[in-house]
Each structure stands twice: as C-alpha cells, then as structure tokens.
C-alpha positions as a Markdown table, in Angstrom:
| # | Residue | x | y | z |
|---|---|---|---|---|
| 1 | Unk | 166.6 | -0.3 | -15.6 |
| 2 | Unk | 166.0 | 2.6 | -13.2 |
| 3 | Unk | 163.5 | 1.2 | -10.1 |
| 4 | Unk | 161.2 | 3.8 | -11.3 |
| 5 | Unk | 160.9 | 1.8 | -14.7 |
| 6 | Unk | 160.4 | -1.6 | -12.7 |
| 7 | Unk | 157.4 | -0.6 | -10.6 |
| 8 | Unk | 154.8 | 0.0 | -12.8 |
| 9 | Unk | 155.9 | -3.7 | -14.0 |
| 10 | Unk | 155.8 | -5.5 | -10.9 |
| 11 | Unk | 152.6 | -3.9 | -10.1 |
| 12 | Unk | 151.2 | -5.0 | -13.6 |
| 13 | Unk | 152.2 | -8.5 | -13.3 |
| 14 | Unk | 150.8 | -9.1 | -9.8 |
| 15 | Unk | 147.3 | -7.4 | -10.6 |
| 16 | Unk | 147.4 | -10.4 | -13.8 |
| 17 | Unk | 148.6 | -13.1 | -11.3 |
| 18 | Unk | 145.3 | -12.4 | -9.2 |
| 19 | Unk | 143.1 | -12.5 | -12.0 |
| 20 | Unk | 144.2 | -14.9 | -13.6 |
| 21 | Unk | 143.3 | -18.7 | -13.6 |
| 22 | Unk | 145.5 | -20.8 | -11.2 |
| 23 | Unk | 147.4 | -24.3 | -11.6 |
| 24 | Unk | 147.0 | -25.8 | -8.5 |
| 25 | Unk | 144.8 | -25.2 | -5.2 |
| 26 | Unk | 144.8 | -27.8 | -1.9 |
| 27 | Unk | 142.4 | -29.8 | -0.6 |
| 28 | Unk | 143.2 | -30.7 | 2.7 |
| 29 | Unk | 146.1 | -31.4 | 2.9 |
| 30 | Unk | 146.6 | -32.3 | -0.9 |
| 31 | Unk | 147.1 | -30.9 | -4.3 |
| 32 | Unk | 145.1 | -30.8 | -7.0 |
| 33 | Unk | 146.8 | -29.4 | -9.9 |
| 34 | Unk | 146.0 | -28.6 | -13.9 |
| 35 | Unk | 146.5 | -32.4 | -15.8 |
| 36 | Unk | 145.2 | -34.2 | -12.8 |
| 37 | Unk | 142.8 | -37.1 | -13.8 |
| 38 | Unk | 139.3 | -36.4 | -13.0 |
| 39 | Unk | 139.0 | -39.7 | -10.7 |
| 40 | Unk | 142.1 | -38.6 | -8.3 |
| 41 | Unk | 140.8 | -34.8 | -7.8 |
| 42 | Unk | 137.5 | -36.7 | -6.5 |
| 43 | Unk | 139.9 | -38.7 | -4.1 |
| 44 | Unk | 141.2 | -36.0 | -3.1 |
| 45 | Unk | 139.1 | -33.6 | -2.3 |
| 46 | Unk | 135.5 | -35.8 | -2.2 |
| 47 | Unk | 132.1 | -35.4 | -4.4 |
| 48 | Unk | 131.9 | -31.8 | -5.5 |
| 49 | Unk | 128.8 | -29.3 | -4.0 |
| 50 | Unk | 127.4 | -29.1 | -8.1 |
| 51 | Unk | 128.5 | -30.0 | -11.3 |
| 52 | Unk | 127.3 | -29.3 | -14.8 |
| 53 | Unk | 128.1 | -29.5 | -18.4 |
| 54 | Unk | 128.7 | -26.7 | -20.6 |
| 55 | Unk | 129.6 | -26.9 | -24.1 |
| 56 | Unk | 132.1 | -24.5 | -25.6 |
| 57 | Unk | 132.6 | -23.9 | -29.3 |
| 58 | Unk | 136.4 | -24.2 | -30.6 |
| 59 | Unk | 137.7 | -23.0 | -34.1 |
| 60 | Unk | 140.1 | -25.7 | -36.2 |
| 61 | Unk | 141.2 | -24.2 | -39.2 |
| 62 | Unk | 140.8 | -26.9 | -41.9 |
| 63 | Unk | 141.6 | -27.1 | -45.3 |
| 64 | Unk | 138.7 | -27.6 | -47.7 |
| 65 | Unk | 139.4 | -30.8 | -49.8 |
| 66 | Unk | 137.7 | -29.8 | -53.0 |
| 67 | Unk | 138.3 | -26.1 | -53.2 |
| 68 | Unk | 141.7 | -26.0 | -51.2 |
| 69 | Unk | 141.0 | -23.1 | -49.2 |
| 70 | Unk | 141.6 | -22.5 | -45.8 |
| 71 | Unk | 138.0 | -22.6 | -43.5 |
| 72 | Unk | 137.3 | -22.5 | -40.1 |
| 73 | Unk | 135.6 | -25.1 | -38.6 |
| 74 | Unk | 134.1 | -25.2 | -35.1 |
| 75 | Unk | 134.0 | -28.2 | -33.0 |
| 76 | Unk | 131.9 | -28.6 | -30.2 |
| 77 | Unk | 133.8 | -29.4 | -26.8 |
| 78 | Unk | 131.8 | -31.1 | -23.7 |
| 79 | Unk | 133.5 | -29.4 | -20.0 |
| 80 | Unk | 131.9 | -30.8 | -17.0 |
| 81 | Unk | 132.7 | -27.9 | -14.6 |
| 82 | Unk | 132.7 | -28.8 | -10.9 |
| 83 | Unk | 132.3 | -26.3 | -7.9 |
| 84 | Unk | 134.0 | -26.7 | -4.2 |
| 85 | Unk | 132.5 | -25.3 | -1.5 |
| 86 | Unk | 135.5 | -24.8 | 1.4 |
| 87 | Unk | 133.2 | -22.5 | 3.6 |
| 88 | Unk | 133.2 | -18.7 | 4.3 |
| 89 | Unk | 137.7 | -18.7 | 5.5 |
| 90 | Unk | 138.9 | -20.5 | 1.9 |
| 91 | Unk | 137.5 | -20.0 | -1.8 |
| 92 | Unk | 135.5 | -21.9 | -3.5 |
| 93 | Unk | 137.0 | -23.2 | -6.6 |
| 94 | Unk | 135.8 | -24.0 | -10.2 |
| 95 | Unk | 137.3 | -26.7 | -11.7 |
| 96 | Unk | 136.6 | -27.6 | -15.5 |
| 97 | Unk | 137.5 | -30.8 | -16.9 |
| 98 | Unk | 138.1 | -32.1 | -20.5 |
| 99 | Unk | 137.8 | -35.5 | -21.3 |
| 100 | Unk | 138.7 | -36.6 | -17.6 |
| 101 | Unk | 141.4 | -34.0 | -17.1 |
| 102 | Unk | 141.4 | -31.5 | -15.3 |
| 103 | Unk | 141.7 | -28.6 | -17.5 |
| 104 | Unk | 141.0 | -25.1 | -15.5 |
| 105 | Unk | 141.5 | -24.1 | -11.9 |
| 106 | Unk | 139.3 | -20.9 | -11.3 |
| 107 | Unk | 139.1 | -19.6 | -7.8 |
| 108 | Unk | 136.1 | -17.7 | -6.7 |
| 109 | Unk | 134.7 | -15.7 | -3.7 |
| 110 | Unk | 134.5 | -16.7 | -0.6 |
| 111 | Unk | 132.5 | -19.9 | 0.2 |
| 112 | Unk | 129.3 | -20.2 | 2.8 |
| 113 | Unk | 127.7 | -22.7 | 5.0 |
C-alpha cells in the first residue's frame, strides 16, 4: 500500500482514539483501569468530587414462551457514575460503574479549583 493510501488511515484512527472512551487513566501514581472493583478505584484515587445514578435501558432479545417468537425485551441497568476532579493541568474523568465494576473510563475537559 502506497504511503498515500496509509495517511488518510492513520489520520482516521487517531481522530477515533481521541474520542473515544479510554481503558485506563492514573491517579497519582496508580492505575485505574476498565474491570477494576469499585472499592480499589476509591483506594486509589480517594472519594470522588460527585456521584450519581443513572439508569440506562438495554435490549435482550427473548423468546416468547407461548407464541415462540423472537421479542425484545428491555432491562433496566443501574450505573453509579463518578466524576474526578484533578484540577485545571489533568482531565477530569468519568467513571461508570456496573454492579461494583468499573465499566467506562470517559475523560473530559480540563478540571478547575
């Protein structure tokens, strides 16, 4: 493949990278990653600035036990998200959590004091 033909790839995958959700940030001088139990990321990194609950809708497909068809069914799911506050040099960072695991690593703007 010509380097021509590579560019507009690398560029492509690098703007996804930053957008995307991340698997791991540190706190201090530790790392929190995606999978982490919801007790060690507060040893880690302390109490976080807020938390709340948020409650997210996902579709099972099911089949129906009297007709046989296929249905979808949606299930509510329970995410405590918490926010980290590093200051105005380091991001703050979202952090959702399922059933006491860490689920979701989403880095935002730049903190404040």
């Amino acid at each position: 493949m010509s380097a021509w033909l590579q560019l507009p790839i690398l560029v492509v995958s690098f703007v996804v990278l930053l957008v995307s959700e991340t698997e791991a940030f540190y706190c201090g001088a530790r790392v929190v990653s995606v999978g982490d139990p919801q007790v060690s990321v507060q040893r880690k990194c302390g109490d976080p600035d807020t938390t709340e609950w948020r409650i997210t809708y996902r579709a099972l497909p099911t089949q129906d036990p009297y007709s046989g068809d296929w249905v979808t069914v949606y299930t509510p799911v329970a995410i405590e998200v918490w926010l980290y506050n590093f200051g105005p040099q380091r991001f703050m960072e979202e952090l959702s959590f399922e059933s006491g695991r860490l689920v979701s690593i989403q880095p935002l703007g730049y903190g404040y004091e």
